[in-house]
PDB file with one MODEL, atoms N, CA, C and O in Angstrom:
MODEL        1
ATOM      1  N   UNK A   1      78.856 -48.879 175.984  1.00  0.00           N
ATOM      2  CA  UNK A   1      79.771 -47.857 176.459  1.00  0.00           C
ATOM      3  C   UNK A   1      78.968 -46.750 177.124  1.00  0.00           C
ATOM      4  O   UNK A   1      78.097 -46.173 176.473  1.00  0.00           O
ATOM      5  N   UNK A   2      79.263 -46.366 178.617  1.00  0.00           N
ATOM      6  CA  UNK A   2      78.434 -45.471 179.317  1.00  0.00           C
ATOM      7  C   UNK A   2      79.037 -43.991 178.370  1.00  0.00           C
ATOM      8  O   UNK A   2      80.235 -43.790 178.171  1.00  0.00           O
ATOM      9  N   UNK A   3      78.400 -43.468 178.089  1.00  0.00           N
ATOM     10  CA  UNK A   3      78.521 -41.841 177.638  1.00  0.00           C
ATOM     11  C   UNK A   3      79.025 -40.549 178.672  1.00  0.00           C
ATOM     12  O   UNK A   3      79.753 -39.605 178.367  1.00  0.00           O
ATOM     13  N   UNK A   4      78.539 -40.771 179.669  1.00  0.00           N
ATOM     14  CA  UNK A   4      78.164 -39.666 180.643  1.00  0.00           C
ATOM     15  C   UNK A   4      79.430 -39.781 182.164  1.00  0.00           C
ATOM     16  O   UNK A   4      79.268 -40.454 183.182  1.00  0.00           O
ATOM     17  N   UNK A   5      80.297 -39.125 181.911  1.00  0.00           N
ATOM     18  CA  UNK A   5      81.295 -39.278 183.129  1.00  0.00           C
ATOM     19  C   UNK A   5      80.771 -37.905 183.993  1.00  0.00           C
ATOM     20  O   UNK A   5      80.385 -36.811 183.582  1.00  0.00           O
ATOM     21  N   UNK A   6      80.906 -38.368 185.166  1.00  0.00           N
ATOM     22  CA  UNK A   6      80.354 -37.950 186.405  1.00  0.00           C
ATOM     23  C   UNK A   6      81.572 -36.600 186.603  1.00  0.00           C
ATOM     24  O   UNK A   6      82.117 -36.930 187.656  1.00  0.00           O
ATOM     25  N   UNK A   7      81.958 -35.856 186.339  1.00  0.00           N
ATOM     26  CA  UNK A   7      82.458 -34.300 186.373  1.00  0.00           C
ATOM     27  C   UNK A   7      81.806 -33.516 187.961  1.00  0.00           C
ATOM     28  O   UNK A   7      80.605 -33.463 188.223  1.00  0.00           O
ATOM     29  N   UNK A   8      82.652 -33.097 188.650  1.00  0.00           N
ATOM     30  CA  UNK A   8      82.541 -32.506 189.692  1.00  0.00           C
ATOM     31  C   UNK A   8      82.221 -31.419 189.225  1.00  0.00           C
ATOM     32  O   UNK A   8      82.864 -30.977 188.273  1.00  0.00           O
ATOM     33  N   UNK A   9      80.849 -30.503 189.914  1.00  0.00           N
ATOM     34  CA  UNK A   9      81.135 -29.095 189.441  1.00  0.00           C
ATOM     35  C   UNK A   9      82.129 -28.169 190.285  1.00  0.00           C
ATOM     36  O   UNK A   9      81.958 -28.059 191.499  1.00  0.00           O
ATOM     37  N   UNK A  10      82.848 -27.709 189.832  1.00  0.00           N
ATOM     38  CA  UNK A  10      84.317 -27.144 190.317  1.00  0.00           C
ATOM     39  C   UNK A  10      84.327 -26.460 188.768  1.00  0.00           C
ATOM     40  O   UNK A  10      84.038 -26.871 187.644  1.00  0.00           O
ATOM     41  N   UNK A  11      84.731 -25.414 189.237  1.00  0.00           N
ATOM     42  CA  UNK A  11      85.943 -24.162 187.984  1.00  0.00           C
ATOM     43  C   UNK A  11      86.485 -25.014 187.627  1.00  0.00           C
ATOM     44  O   UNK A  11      86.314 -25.275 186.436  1.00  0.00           O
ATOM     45  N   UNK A  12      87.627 -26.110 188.597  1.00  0.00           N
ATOM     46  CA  UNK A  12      89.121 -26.291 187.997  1.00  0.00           C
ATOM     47  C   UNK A  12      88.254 -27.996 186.950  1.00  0.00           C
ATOM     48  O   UNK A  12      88.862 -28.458 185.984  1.00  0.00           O
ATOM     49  N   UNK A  13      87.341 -28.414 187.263  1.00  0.00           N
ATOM     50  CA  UNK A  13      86.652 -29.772 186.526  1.00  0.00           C
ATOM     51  C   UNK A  13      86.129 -28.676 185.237  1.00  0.00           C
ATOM     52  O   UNK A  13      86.405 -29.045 184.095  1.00  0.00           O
ATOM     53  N   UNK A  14      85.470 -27.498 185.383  1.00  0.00           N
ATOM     54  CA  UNK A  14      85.038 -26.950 184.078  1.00  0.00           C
ATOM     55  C   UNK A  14      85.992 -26.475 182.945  1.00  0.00           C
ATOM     56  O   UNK A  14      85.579 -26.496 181.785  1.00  0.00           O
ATOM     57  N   UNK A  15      87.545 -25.947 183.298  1.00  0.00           N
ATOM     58  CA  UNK A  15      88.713 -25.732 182.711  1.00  0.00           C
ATOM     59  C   UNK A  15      88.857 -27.216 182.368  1.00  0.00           C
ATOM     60  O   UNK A  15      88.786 -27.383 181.151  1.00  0.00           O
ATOM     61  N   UNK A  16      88.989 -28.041 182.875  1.00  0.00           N
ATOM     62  CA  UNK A  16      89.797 -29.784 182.692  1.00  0.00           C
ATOM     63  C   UNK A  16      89.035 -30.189 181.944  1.00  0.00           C
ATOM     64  O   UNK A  16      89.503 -31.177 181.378  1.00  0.00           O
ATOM     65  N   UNK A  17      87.743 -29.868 181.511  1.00  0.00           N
ATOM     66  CA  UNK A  17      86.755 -30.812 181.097  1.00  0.00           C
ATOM     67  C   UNK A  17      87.247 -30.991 179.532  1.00  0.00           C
ATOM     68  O   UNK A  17      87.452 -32.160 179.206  1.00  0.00           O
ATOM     69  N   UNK A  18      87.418 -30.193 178.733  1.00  0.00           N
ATOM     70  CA  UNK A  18      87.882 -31.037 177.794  1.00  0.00           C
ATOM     71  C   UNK A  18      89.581 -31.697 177.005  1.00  0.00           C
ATOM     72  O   UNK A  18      89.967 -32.014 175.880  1.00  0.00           O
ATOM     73  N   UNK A  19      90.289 -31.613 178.702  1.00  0.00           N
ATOM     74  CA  UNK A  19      91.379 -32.306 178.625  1.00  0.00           C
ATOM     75  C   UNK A  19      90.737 -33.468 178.704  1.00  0.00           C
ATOM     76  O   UNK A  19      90.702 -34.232 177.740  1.00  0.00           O
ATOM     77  N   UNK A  20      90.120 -33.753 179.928  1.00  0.00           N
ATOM     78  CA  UNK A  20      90.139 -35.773 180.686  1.00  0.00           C
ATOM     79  C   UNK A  20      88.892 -35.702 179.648  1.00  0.00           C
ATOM     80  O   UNK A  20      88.088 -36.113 180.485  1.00  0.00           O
ATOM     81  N   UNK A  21      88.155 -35.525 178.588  1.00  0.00           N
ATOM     82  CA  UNK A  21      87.355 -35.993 177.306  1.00  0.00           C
ATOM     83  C   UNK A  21      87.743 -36.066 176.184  1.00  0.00           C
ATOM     84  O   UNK A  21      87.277 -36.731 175.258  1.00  0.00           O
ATOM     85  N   UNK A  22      88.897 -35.171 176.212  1.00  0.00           N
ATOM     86  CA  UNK A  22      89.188 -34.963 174.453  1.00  0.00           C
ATOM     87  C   UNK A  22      90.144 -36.232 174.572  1.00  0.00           C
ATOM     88  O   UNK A  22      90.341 -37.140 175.380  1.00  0.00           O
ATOM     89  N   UNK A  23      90.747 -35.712 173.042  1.00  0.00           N
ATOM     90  CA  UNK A  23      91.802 -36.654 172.413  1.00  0.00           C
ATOM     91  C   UNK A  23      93.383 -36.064 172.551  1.00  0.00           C
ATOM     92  O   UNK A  23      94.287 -35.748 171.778  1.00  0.00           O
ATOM     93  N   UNK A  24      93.134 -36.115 174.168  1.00  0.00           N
ATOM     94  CA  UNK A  24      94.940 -35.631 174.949  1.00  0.00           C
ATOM     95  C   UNK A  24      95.246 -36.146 175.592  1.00  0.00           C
ATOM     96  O   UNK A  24      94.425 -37.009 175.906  1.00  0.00           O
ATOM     97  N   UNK A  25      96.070 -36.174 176.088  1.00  0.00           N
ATOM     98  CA  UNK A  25      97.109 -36.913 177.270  1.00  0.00           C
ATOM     99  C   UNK A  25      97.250 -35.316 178.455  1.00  0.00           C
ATOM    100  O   UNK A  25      97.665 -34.177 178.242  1.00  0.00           O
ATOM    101  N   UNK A  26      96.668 -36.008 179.698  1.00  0.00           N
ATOM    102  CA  UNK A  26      96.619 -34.639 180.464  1.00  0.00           C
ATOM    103  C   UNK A  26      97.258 -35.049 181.811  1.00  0.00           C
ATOM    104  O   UNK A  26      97.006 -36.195 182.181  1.00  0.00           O
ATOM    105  N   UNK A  27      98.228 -34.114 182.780  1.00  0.00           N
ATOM    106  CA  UNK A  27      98.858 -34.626 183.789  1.00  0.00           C
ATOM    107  C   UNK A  27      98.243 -33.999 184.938  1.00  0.00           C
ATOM    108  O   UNK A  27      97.874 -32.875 184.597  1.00  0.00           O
ATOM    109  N   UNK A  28      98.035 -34.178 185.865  1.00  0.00           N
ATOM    110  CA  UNK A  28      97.206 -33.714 186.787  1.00  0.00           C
ATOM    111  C   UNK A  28      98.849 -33.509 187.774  1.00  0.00           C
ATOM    112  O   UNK A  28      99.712 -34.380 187.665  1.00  0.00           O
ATOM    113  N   UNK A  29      99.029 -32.504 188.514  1.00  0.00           N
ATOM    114  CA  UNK A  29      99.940 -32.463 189.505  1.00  0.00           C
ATOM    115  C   UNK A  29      98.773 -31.739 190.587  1.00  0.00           C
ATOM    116  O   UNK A  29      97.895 -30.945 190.251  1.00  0.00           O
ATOM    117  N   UNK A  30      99.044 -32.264 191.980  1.00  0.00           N
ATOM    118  CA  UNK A  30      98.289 -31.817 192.658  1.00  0.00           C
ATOM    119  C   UNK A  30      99.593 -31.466 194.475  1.00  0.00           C
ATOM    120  O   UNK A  30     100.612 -32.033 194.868  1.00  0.00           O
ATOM    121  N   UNK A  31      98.862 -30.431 194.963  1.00  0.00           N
ATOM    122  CA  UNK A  31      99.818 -29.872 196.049  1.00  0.00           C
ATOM    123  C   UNK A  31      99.161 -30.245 197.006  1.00  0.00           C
ATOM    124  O   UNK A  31      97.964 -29.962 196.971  1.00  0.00           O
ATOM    125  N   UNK A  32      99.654 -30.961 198.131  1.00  0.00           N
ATOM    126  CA  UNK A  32      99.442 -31.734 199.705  1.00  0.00           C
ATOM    127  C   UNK A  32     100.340 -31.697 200.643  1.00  0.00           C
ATOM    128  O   UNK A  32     101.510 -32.063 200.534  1.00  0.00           O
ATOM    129  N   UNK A  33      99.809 -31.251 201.598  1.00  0.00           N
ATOM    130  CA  UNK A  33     100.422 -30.745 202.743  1.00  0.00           C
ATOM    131  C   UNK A  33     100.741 -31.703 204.136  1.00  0.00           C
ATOM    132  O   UNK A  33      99.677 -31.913 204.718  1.00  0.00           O
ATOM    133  N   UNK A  34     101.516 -32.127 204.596  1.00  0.00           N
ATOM    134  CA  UNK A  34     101.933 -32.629 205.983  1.00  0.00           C
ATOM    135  C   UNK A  34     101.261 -32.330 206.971  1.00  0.00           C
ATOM    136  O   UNK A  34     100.998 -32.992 207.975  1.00  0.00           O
ATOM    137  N   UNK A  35     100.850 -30.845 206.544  1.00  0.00           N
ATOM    138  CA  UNK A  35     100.645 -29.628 208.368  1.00  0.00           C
ATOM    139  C   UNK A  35      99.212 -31.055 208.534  1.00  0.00           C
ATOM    140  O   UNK A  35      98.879 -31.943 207.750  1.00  0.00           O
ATOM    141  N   UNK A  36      98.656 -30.638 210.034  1.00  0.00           N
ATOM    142  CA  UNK A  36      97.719 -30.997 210.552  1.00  0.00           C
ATOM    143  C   UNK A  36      96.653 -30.741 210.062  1.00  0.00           C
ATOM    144  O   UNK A  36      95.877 -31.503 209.484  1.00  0.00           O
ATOM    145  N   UNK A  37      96.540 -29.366 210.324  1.00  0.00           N
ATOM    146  CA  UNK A  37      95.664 -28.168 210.163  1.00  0.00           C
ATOM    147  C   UNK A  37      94.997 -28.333 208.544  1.00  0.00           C
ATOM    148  O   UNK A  37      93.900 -27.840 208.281  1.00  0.00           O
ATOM    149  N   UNK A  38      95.661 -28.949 207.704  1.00  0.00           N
ATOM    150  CA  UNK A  38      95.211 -29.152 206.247  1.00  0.00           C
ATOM    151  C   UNK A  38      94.556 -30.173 205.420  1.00  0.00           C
ATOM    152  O   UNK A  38      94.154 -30.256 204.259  1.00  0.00           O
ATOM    153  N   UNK A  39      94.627 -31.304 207.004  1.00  0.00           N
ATOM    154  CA  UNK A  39      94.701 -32.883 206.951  1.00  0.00           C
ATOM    155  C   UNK A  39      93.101 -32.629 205.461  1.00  0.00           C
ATOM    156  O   UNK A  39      93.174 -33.217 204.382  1.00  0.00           O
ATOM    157  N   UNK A  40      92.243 -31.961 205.718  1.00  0.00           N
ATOM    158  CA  UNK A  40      90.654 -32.436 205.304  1.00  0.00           C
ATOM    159  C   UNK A  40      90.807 -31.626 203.708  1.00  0.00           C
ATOM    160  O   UNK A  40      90.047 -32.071 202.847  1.00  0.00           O
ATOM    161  N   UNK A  41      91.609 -30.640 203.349  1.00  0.00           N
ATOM    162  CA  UNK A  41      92.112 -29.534 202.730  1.00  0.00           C
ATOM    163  C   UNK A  41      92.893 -30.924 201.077  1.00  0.00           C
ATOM    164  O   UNK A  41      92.453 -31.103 199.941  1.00  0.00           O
ATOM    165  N   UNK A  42      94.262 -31.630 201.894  1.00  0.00           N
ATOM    166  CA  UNK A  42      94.832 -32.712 201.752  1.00  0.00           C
ATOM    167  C   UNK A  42      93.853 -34.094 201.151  1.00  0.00           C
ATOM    168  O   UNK A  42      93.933 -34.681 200.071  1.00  0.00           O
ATOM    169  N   UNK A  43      93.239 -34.247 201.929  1.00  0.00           N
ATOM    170  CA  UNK A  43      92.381 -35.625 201.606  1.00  0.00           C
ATOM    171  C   UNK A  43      91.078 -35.214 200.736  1.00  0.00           C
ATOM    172  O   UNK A  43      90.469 -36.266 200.542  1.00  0.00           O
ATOM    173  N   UNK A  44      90.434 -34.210 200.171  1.00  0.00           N
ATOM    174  CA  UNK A  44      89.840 -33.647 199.389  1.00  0.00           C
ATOM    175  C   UNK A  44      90.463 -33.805 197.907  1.00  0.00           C
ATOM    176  O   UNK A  44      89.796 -34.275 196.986  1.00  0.00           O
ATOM    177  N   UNK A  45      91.916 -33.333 197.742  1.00  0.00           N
ATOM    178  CA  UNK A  45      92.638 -32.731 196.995  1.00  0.00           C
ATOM    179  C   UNK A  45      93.288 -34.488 196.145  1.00  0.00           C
ATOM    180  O   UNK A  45      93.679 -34.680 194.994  1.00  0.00           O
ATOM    181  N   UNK A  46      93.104 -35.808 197.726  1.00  0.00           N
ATOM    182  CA  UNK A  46      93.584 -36.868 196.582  1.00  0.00           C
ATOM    183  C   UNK A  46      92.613 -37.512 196.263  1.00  0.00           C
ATOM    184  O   UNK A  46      92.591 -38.393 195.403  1.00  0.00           O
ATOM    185  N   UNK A  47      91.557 -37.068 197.044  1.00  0.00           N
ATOM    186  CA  UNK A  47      90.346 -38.169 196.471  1.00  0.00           C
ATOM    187  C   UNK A  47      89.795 -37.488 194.972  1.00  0.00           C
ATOM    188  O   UNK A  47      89.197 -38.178 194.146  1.00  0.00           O
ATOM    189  N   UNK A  48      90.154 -35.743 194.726  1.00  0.00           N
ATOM    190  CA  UNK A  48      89.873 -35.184 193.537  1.00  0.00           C
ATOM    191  C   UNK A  48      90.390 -36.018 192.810  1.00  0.00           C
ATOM    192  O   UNK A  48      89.720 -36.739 192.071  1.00  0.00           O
ATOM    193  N   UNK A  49      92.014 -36.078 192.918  1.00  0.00           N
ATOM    194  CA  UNK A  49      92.695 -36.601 191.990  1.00  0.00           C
ATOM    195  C   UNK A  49      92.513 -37.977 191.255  1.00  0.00           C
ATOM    196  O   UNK A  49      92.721 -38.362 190.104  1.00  0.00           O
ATOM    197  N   UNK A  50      91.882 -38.746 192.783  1.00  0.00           N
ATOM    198  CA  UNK A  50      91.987 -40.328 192.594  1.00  0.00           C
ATOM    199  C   UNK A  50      90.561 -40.155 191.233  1.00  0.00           C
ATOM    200  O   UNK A  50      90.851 -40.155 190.037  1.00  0.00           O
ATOM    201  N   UNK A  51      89.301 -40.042 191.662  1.00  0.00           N
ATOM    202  CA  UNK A  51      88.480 -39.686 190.581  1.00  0.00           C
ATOM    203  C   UNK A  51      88.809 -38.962 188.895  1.00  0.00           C
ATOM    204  O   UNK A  51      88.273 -39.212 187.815  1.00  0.00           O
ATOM    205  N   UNK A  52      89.606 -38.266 189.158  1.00  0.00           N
ATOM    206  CA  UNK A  52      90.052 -37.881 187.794  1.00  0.00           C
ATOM    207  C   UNK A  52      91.041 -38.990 186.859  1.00  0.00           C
ATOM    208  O   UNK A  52      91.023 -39.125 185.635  1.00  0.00           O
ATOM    209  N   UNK A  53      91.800 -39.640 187.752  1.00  0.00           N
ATOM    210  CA  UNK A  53      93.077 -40.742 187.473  1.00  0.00           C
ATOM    211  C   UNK A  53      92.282 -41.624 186.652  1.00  0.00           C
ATOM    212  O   UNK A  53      92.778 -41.935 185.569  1.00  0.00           O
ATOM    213  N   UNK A  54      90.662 -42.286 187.078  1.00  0.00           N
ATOM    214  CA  UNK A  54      89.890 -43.303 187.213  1.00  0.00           C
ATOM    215  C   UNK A  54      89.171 -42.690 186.501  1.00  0.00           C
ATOM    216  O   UNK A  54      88.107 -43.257 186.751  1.00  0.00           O
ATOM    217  N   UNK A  55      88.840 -41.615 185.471  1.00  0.00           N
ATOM    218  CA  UNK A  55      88.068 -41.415 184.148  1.00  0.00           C
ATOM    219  C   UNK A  55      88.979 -42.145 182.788  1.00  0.00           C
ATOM    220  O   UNK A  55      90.177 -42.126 182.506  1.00  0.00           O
ATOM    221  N   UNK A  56      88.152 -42.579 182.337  1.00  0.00           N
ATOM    222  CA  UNK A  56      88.833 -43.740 180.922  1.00  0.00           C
ATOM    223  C   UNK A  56      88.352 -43.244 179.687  1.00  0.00           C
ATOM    224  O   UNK A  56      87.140 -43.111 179.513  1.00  0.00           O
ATOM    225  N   UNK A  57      89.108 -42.982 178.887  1.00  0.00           N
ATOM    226  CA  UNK A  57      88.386 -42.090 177.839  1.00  0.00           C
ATOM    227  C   UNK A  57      89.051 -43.081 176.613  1.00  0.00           C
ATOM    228  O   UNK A  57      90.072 -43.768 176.560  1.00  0.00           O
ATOM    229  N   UNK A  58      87.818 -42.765 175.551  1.00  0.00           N
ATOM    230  CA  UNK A  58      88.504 -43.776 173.709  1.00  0.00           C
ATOM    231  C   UNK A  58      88.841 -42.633 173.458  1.00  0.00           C
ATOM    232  O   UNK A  58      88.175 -41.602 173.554  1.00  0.00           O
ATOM    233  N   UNK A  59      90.177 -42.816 173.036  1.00  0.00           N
ATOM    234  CA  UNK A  59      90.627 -41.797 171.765  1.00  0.00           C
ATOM    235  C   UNK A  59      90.225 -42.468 170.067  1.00  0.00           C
ATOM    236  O   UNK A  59      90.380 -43.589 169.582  1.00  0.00           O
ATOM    237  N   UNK A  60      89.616 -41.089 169.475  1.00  0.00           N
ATOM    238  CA  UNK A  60      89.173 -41.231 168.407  1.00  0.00           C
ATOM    239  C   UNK A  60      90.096 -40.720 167.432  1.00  0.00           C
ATOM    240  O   UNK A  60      90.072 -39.495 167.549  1.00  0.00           O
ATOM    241  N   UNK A  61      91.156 -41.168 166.237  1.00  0.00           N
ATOM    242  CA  UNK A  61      91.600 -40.668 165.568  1.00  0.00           C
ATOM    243  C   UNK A  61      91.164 -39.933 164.762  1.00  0.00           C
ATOM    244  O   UNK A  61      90.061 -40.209 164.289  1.00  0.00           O
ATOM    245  N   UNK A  62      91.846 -38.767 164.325  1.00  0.00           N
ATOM    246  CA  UNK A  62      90.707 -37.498 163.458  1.00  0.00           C
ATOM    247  C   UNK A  62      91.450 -38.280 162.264  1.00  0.00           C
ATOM    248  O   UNK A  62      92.650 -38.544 162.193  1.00  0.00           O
ATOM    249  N   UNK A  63      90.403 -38.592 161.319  1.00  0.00           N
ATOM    250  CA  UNK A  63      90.612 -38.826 160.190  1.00  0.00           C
ATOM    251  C   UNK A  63      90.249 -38.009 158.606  1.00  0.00           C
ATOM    252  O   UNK A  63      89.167 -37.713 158.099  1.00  0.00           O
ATOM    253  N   UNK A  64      91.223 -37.876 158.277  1.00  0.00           N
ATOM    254  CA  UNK A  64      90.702 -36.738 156.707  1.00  0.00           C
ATOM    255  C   UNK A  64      90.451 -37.441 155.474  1.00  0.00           C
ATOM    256  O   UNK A  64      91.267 -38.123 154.855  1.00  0.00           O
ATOM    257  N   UNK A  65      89.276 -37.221 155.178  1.00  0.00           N
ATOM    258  CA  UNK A  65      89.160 -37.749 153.951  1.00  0.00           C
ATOM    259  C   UNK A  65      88.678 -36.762 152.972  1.00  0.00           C
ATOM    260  O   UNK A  65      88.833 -35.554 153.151  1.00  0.00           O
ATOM    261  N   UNK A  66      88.023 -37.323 151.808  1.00  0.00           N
ATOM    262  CA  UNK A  66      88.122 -36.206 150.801  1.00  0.00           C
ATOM    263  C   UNK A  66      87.323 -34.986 150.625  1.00  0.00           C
ATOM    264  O   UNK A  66      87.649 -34.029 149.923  1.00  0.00           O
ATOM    265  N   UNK A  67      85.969 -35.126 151.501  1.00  0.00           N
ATOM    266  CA  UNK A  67      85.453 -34.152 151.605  1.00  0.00           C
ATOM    267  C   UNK A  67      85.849 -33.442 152.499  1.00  0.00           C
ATOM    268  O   UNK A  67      85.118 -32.459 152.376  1.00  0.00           O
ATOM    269  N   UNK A  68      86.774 -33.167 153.664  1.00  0.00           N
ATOM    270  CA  UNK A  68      87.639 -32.331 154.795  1.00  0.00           C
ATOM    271  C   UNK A  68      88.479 -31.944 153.633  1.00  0.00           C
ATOM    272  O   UNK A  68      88.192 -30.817 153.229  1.00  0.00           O
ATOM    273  N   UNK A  69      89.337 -32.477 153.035  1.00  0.00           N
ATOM    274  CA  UNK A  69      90.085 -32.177 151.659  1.00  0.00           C
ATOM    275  C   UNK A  69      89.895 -31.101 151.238  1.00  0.00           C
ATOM    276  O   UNK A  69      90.385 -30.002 151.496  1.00  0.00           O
ATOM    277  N   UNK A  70      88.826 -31.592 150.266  1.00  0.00           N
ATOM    278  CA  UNK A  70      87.736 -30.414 149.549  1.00  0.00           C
ATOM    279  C   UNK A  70      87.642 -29.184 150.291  1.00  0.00           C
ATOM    280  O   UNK A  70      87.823 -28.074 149.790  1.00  0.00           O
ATOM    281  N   UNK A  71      87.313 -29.436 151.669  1.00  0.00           N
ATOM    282  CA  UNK A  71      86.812 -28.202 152.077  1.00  0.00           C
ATOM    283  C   UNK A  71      88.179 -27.618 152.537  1.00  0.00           C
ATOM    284  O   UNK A  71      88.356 -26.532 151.985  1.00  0.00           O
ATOM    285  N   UNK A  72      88.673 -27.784 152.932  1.00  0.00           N
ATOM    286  CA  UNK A  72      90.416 -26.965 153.208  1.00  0.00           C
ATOM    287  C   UNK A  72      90.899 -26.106 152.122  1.00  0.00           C
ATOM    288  O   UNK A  72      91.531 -25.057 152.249  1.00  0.00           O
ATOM    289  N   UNK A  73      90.417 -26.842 150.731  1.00  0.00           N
ATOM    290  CA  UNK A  73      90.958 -26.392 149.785  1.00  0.00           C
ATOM    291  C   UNK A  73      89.887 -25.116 149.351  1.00  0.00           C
ATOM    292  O   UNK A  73      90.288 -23.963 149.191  1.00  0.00           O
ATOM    293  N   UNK A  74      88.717 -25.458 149.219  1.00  0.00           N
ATOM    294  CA  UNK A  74      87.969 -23.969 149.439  1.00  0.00           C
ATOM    295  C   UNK A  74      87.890 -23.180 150.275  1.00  0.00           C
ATOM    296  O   UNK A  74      87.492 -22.083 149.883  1.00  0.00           O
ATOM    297  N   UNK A  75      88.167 -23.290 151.595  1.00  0.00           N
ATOM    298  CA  UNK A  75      88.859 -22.121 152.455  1.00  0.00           C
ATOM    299  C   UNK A  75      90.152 -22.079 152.003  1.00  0.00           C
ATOM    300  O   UNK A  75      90.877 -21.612 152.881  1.00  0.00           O
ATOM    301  N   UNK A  76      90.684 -22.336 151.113  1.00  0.00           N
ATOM    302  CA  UNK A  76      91.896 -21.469 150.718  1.00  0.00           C
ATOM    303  C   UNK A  76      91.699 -20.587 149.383  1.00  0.00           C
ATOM    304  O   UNK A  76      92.258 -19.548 149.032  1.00  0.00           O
ATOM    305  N   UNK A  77      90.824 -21.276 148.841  1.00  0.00           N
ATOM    306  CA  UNK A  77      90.272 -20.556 147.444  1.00  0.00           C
ATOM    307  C   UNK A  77      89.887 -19.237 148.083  1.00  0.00           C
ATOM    308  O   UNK A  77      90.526 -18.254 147.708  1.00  0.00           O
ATOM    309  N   UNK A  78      88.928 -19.064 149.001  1.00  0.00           N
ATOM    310  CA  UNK A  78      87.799 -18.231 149.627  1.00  0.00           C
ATOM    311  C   UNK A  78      88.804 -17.046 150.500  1.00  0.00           C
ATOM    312  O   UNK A  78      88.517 -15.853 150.593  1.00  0.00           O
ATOM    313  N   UNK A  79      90.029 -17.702 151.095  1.00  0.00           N
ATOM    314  CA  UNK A  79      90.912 -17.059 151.496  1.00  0.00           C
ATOM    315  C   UNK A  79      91.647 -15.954 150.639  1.00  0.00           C
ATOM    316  O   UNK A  79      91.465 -14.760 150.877  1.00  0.00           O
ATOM    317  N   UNK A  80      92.418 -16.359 149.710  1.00  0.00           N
ATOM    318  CA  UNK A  80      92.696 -15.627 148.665  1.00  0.00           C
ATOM    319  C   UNK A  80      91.822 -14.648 147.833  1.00  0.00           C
ATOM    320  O   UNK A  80      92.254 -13.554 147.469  1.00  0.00           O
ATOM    321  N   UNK A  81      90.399 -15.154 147.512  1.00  0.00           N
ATOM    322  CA  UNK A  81      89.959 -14.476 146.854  1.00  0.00           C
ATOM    323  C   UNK A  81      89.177 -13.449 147.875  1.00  0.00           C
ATOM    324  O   UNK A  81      88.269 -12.800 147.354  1.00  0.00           O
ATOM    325  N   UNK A  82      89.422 -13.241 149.214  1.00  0.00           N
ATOM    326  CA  UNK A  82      88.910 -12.350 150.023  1.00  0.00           C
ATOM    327  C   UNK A  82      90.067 -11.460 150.491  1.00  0.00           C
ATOM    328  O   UNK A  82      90.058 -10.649 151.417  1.00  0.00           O
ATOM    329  N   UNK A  83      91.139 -11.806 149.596  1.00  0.00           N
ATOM    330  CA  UNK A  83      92.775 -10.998 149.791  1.00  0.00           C
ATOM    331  C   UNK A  83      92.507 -10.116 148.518  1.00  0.00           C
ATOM    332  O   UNK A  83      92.577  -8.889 148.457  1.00  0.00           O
ATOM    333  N   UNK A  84      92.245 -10.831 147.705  1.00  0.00           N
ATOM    334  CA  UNK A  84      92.228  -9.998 146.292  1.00  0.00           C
ATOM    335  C   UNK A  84      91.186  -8.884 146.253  1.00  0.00           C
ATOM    336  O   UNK A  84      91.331  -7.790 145.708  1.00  0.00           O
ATOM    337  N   UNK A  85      89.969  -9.387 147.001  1.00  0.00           N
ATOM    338  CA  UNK A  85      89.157  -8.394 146.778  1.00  0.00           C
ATOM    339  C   UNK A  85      89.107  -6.976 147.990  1.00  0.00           C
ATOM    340  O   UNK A  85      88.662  -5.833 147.882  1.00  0.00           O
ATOM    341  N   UNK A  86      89.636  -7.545 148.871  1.00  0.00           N
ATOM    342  CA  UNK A  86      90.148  -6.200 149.817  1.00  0.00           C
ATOM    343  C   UNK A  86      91.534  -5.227 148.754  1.00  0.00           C
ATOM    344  O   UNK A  86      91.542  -3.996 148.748  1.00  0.00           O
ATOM    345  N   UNK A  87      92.618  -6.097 147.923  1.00  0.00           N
ATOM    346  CA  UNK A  87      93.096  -5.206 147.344  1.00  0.00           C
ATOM    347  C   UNK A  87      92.645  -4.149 146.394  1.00  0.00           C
ATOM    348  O   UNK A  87      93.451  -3.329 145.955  1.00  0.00           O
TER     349      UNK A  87
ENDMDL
END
């Protein structure tokens, strides 16, 4: 399994980046224009898209077991007893 997906550097790829990696379902809507004048503006904007469509990601189920357990339950211990002691 290759590790390393090829990410455009772009703002809008550094915001996205851990939609198209994580464990989400992400919709890409993208805006394209008819005019002439936009034709290169347009064909930028689907070849972004087509590359993003064409990243394949495993979703990993988060699984809890007893030590995540454990520890939930002492951040709640730790919670409370940092209520009590501010009272």
């Amino acid at each position: 399994m290759n590790s390393y997906v090829p990410y455009r550097n772009s703002k809008l790829t550094r915001i996205l980046k851990n939609s198209l990696s994580g464990n989400c379902k992400t919709v890409m809507i993208v805006n394209i224009s008819p005019y002439v004048k936009s034709f290169e503006d347009t064909h930028n904007t689907l070849v972004y898209a087509n590359r993003c469509k064409n990243i394949k990601t495993h979703v990993i189920q988060n699984v809890y077991n007893e030590e995540t357990i454990d520890y939930s339950k002492e951040i709640t211990d730790l919670l409370e007893e940092n209520k009590l002691l501010k009272e």
